[in-house]
Each structure stands twice: as structure tokens, then as C-alpha cells.
C-alpha positions as a Markdown table, in Angstrom:
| # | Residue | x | y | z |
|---|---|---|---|---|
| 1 | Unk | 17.6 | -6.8 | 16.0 |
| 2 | Unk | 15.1 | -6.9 | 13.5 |
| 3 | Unk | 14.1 | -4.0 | 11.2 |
| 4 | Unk | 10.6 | -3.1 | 9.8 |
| 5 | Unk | 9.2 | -1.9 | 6.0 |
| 6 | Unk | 5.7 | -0.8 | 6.1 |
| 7 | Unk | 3.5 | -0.4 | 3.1 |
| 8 | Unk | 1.8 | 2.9 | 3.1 |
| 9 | Unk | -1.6 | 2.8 | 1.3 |
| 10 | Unk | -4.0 | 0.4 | 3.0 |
| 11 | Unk | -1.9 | -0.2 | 6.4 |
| 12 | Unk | -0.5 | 3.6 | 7.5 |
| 13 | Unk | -3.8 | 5.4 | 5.3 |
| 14 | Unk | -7.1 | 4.0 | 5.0 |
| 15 | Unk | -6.6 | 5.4 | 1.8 |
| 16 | Unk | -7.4 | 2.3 | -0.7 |
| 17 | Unk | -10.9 | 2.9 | 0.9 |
| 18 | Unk | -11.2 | 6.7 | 0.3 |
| 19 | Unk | -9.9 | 5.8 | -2.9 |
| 20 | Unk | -12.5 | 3.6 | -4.2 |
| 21 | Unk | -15.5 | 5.6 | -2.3 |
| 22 | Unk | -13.8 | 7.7 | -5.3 |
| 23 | Unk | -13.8 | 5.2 | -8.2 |
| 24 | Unk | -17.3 | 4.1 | -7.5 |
| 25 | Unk | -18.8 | 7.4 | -7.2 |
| 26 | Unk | -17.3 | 8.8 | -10.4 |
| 27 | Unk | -17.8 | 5.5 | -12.6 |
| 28 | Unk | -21.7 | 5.2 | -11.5 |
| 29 | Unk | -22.3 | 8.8 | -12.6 |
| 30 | Unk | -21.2 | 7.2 | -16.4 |
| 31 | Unk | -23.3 | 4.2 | -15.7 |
| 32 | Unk | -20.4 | 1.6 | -15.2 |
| 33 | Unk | -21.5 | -1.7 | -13.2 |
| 34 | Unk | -19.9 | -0.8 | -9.1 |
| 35 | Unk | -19.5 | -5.0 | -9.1 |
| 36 | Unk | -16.9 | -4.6 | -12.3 |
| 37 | Unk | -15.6 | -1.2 | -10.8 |
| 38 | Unk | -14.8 | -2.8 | -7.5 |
| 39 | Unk | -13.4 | -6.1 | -9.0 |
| 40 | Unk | -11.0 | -3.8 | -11.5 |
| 41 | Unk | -10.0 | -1.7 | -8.2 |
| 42 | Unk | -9.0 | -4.8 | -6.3 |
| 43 | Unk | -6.5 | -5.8 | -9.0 |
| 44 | Unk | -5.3 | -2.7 | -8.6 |
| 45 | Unk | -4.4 | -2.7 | -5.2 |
| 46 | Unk | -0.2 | -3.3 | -4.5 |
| 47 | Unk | 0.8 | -1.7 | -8.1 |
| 48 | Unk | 1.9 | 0.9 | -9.1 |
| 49 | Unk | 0.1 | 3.7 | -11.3 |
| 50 | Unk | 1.4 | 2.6 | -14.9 |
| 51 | Unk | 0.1 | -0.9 | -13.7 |
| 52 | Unk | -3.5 | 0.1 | -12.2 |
| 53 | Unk | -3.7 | 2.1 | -15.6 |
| 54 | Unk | -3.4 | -1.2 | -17.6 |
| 55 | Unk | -5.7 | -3.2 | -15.6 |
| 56 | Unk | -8.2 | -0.6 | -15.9 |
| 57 | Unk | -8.1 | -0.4 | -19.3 |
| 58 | Unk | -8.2 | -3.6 | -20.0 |
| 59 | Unk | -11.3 | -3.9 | -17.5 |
| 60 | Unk | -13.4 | -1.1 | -19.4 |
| 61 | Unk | -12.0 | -1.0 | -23.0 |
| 62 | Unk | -14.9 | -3.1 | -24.3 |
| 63 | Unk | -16.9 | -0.5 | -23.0 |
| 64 | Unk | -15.8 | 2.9 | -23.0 |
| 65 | Unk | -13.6 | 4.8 | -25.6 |
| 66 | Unk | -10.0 | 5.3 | -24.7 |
| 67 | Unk | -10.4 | 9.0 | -23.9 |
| 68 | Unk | -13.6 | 8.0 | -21.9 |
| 69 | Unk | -11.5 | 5.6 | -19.7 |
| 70 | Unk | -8.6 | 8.5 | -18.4 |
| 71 | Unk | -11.4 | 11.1 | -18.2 |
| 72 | Unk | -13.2 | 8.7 | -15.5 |
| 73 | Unk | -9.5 | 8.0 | -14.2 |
| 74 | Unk | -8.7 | 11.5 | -14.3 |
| 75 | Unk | -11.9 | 12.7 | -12.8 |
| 76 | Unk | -11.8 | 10.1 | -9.8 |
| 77 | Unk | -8.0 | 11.7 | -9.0 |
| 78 | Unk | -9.1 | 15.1 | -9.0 |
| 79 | Unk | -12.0 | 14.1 | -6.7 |
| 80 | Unk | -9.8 | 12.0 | -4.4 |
| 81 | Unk | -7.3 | 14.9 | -4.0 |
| 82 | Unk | -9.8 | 17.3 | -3.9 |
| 83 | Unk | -11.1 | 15.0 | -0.2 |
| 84 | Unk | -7.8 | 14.0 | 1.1 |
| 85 | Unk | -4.6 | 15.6 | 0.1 |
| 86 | Unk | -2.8 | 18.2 | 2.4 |
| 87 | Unk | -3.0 | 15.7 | 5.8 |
| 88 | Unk | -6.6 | 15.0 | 5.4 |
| 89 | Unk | -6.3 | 11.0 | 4.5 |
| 90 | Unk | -7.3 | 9.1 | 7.1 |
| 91 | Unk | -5.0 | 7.2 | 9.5 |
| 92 | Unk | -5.5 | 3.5 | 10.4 |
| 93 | Unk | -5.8 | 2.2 | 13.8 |
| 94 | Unk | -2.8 | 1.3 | 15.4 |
| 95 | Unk | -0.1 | 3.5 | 13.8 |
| 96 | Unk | 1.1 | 5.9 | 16.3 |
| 97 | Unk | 1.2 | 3.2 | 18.6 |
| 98 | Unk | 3.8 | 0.6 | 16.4 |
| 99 | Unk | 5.5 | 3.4 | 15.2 |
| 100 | Unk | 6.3 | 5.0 | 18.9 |
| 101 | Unk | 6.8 | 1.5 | 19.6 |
| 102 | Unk | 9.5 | 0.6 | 17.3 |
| 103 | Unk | 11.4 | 4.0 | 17.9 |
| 104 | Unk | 11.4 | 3.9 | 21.3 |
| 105 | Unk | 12.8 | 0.1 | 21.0 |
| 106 | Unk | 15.7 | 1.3 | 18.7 |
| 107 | Unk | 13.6 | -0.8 | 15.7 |
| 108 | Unk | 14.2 | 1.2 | 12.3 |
| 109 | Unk | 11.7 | 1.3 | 10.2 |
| 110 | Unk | 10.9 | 2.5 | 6.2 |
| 111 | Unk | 8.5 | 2.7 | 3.6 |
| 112 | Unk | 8.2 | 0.8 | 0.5 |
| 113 | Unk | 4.9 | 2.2 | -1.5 |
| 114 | Unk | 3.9 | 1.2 | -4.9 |
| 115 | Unk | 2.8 | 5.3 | -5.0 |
| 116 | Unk | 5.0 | 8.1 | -6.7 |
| 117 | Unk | 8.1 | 9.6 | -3.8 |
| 118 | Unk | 6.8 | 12.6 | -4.1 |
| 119 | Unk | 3.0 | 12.2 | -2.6 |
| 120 | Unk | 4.4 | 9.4 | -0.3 |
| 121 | Unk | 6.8 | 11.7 | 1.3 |
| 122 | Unk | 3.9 | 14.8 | 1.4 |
| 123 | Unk | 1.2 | 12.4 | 3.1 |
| 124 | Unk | 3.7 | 11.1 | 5.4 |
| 125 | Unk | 4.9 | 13.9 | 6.3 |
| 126 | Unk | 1.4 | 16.2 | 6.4 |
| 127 | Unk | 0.3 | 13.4 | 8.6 |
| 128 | Unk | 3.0 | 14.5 | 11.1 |
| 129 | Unk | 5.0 | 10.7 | 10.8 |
| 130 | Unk | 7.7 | 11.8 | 8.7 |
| 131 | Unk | 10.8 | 11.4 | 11.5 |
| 132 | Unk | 10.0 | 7.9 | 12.4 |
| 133 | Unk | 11.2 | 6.9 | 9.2 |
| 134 | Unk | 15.1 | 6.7 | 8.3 |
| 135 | Unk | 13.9 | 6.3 | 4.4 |
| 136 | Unk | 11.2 | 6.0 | 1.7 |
| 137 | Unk | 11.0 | 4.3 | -1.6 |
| 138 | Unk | 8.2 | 4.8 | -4.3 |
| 139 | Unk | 6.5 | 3.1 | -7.1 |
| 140 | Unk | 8.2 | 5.5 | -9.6 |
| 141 | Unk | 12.0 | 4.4 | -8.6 |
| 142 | Unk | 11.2 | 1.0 | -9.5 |
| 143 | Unk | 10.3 | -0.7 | -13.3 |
| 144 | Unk | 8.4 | -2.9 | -12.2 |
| 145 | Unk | 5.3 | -3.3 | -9.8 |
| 146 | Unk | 4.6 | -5.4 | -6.6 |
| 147 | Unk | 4.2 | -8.2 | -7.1 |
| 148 | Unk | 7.7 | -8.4 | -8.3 |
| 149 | Unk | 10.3 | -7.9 | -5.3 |
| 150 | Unk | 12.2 | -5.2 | -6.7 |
| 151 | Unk | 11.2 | -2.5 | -4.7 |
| 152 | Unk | 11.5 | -4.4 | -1.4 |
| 153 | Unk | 14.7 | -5.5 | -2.7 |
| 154 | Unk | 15.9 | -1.9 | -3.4 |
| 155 | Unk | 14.5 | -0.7 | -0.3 |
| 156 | Unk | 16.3 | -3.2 | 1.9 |
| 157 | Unk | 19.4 | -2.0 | -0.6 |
| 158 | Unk | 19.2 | 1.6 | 0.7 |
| 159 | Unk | 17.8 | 1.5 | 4.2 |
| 160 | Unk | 20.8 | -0.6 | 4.7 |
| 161 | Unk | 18.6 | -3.6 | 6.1 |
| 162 | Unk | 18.7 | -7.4 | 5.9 |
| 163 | Unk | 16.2 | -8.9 | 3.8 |
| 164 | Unk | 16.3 | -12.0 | 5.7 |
| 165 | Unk | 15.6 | -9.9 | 8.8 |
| 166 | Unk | 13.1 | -7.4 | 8.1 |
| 167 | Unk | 9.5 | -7.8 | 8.3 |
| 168 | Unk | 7.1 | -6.1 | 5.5 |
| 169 | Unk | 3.8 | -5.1 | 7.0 |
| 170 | Unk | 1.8 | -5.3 | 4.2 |
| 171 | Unk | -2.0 | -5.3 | 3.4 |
| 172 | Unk | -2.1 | -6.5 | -0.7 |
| 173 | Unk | -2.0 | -9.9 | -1.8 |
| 174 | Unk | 0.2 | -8.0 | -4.5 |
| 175 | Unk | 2.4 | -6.8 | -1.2 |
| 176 | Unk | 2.8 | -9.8 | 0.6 |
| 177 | Unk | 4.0 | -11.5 | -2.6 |
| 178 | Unk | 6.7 | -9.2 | -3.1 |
| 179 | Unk | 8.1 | -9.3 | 0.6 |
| 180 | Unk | 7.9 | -12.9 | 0.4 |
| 181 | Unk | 9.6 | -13.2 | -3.1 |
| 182 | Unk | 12.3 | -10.7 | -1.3 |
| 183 | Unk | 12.6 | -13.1 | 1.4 |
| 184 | Unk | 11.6 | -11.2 | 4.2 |
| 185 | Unk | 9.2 | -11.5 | 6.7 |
| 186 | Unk | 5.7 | -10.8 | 5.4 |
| 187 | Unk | 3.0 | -9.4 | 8.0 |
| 188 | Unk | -0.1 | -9.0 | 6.8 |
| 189 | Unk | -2.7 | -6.7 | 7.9 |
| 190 | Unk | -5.7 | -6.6 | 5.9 |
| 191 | Unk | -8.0 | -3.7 | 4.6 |
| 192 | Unk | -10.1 | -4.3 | 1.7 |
| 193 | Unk | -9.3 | -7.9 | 0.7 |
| 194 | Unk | -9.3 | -10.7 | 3.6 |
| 195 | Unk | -6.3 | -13.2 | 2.9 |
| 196 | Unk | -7.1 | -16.7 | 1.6 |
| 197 | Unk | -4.8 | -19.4 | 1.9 |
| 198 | Unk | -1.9 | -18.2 | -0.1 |
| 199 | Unk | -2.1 | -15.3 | 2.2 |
| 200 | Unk | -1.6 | -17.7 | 4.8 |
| 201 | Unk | 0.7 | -19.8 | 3.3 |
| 202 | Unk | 3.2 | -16.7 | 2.4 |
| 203 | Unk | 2.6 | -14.5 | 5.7 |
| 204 | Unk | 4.1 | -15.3 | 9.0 |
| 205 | Unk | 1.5 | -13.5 | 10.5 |
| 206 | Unk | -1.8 | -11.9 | 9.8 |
| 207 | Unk | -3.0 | -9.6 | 12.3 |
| 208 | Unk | -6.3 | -7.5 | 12.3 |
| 209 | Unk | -4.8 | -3.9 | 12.5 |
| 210 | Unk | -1.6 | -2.9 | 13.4 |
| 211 | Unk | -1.9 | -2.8 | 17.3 |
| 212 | Unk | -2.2 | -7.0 | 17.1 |
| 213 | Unk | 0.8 | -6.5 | 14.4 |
| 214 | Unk | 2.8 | -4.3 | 16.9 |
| 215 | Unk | 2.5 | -7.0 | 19.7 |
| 216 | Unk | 3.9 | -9.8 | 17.5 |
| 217 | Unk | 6.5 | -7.8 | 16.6 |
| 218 | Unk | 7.2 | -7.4 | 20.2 |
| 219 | Unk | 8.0 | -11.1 | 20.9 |
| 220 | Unk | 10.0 | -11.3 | 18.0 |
| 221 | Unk | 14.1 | -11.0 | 17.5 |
């Protein structure tokens, strides 16, 4: 029997939304172009927060003073918790369903998120999801980011599941790289970014939310 690694950001949360709704609403109060904002926010999507911090500077450094660049950072965190910490993220469309699916099939399932343990395990478990999983791995246990495979690789390592038999629902081009460098089975499920054909090429499926993802997974062994 199969086994199952979700991301969480982007396919349990519609959270890479809320978050940019964030980005762009601080940065245009400082006058930075929403095209450049959205573009640097994109990259960002799949790594972890030492990454996303790099890419960010390196988007707006020609711009902005270093202090100018984590005040904008700090002040889009501060508004994002300030909306949708203590179980106010929104869920996405399909995720009681796969999850009552896969426990009531005997399916295990985990969580592999490029975000610190600490808020993974709080949202999960404010959002009322926390005993479907058996385990949870975050960004911060791992040196480095999605796209490298590491954390799926550790993930697999602890949940005690076969690489080669799990599938990663994922909704990053950064995610689906990973589970496919990891040599699992890549789902993808997109949110922000549609797939292109790497996408393709790397998934074994892309499904529109998780409800179409949940039925492929039921004709699968």
C-alpha cells in the first residue's frame, strides 16, 4: 500500500495567497512595482525562510537599503499573522475529503513543509487536522531548501515510508522537484503558478484541487 506526503502551504492552506495579498499590500504602501513584488514572491514559493529572504533581497537591494528591505519583510509578517494565525488561514478545497479518505483506507499520510515545525504543527493543529497525520517535518530541520530532496528524503526517513512508494502532493515547481529528485511520486496540484511542461514532465499527475487528486489516488496501489 502506498503512503502519502502532503506539502502544507499552497495545497492544505490557501495560504501562499493570503500571503502575498500581504506582500503586495505592504510593498505598494513603499511604492515598490506589484509586477516585481509578485515575480520575487513566486521564486519564493517551495523554500524555506533563509531562502525567500535571499531572493528577496537580491530582488530589491538595488532599490531599497538593507534595513528598508526586513522592515517591509517584517511588516508583511506581522500583517499576515495579525489576519491568519490562531486557525484563521484558509483551507483549500478538497482536504477533509482526501484526508478522511486516506484514514479511513489505512493510507498514512505526513507533512513535509518548507515552514518552521513549530507554526506547521500550530496551523495544523488550530485547523483541527492534526491526528490524521502520523508526523511532520519543517523547513528548519533541514539545511537546505526544496528544491533539493532532503527534506522529502528525511521525511520518508522518519515516517518510516518508501520513497519509491509514496506520493508528494505538492503545489510548487520548487515542491514537485524535490519529490521527484527523492524519487517519489510527485502530484501536483496547483495554486498560484500553473505547471508548464517540466511540471508535466516530472509529475505523474496534476490535478485541479485535491478532490480530483484524492480520486487518482484511489485507483492507485
Amino acid at each position: 500500500m502506498y503512503t502519502v506526503i502532503f506539502d502544507m502551504d499552497g495545497v492544505i492552506f490557501d495560504s501562499e495567497r493570503a500571503l502575498l495579498d500581504c506582500w503586495l499590500e505592504i510593498s505598494g504602501k513603499y511604492g515598490l512595482d506589484e509586477e516585481l513584488v509578485r515575480t520575487t514572491y513566486i521564486q519564493c514559493i517551495g523554500t524555506n525562510r533563509n531562502q525567500s529572504t535571499a531572493i528577496f533581497n537580491a530582488a530589491f537591494r538595488h532599490l531599497l537599503d538593507e534595513g528598508m528591505i526586513k522592515h517591509i519583510w517584517d511588516e508583511s509578517s506581522v500583517l499576515y499573522r495579525k489576519r491568519y494565525y490562531d486557525g484563521n488561514l484558509p483551507v483549500k478545497t478538497g482536504v477533509t475529503e482526501i484526508l478522511d479518505y486516506l484514514k479511513q483506507s489505512g493510507i498514512a499520510a505526513g507533512i513535509a513543509s518548507s515552514t518552521r515545525i513549530q507554526t506547521v504543527e500550530r496551523q495544523i493543529r488550530n485547523a483541527g487536522l492534526y491526528d490524521y497525520f502520523v508526523g511532520f517535518i519543517g523547513g528548519d530541520a533541514v539545511t537546505i531548501s526544496k528544491p533539493d530532496p532532503e527534506i522529502y528524503l528525511l521525511a520518508c526517513r522518519e515516517f518510516g515510508f518508501e520513497p519509491a512508494g509514496t506520493f508528494a502532493i505538492e503545489d510548487s515547481f520548487n515542491g514537485i522537484r524535490a519529490a521527484s529528485a527523492a524519487g517519489m511520486r510527485p502530484v501536483m496540484v496547483p495554486d498560484i503558478v500553473q505547471p508548464d511542461a517540466e511540471m508535466y514532465g516530472l509529475s505523474e499527475a496534476v490535478c485541479k484541487d485535491l478532490i480530483e487528486a484524492m480520486e487518482y489516488l484511489k485507483n492507485q496501489k
